[in-house]
Every structure is written in structure tokens, then in C-alpha cells.
N, C-alpha and C positions, 0 to 999 in steps of 0.2 A: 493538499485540499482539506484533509480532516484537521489538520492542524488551525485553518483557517475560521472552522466551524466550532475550534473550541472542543471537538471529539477526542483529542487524542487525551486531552487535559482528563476527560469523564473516564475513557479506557484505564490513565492510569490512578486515579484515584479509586475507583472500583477493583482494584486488583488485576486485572489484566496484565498477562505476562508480555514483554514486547522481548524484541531481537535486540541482545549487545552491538551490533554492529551500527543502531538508531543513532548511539553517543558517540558517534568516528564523523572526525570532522570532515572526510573524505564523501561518505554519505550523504552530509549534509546538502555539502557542494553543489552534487548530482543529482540531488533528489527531485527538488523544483521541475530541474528540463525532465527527468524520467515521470515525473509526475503529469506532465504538461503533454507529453508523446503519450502517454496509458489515457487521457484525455480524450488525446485524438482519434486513438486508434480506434476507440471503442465508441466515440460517435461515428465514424466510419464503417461501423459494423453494423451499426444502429440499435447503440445499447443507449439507455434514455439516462440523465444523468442519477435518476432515482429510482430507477428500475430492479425488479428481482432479478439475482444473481449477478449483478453490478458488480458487490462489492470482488465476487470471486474469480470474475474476469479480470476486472482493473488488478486485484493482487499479482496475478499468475502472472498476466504482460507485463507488470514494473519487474519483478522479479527476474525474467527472463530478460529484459532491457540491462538491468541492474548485472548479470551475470556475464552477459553477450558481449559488451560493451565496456565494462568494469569492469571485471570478473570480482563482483561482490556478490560474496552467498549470503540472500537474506532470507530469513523466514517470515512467512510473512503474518499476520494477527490471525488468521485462523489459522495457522496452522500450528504458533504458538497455543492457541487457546480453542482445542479440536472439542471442546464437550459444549461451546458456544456456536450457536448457528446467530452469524451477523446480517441477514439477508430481514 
């Protein structure tokens, strides 16, 4: 999704630390459907797609998708980059 919006391109030009595991083409793969299930779940919840605290929802469910499912340990951008509040 952030990819989509051109975010992830501003994160890394600005210096933003991201996860080695971003560049495994295994990741890559996966990421779409994990991304498209942390979508859902989280309208389901009835988190709004721009809402406060979004972004730290959608992190934690892909990541736990990502783990469960995969077993790929990601970290996810704030937790990379803990002295940034992304909300």
C-alpha cells in the first residue's frame, strides 16, 4: 500500500531505517496477499483507512501474519525508527 503511494520511496530518501528482510525476494512474494489480509482485518475492526493509530495496527497484524504463516521476522518501520511517531 505505501509503496503504492510513493511513501516508501520519501521513508527511504529521508533516511529512514527499514528491515533487511524488505530485499528477500521471498518477502516480496508475500507481502501483497499480507498486505491485502492487514487491509481487511482492520476494516473489520473498523479502523478507517486514515485513521489515528492505523498505521500501528496494520504494522503489528502484517507482522504477526508475516510470522504465523511465513515464519518471517520483520521489523516493522517503527520499530526500526522508534524516536519517529508515524501516526
Amino acid at each position: 500500500m505505501a509503496r503504492e503511494h510513493g511513501i516508501t520511496n520519501y521513508y527511504e530518501k529521508n533516511g529512514f531505517l527499514r528491515d533487511r528482510i524488505e530485499l528477500d525476494a521471498i518477502f516480496h512474494r508475500v507481502e501483497t496477499e499480507v498486505d491485502a489480509a492487514a487491509d481487511k482485518e482492520l476494516e473489520a475492526r473498523g479502523l478507517s483507512r486514515m485513521g489515528m493509530g492505523r498505521v500501528y495496527a496494520r504494522e503489528q497484524f502484517k507482522k504477526e501474519v508475516l510470522k504465523k504463516r511465513y515464519g518471517i521476522e520483520w521489523r516493522t518501520l517503527s520499530e526500526m525508527n522508534p524516536w519517529f511517531c508515524f501516526d
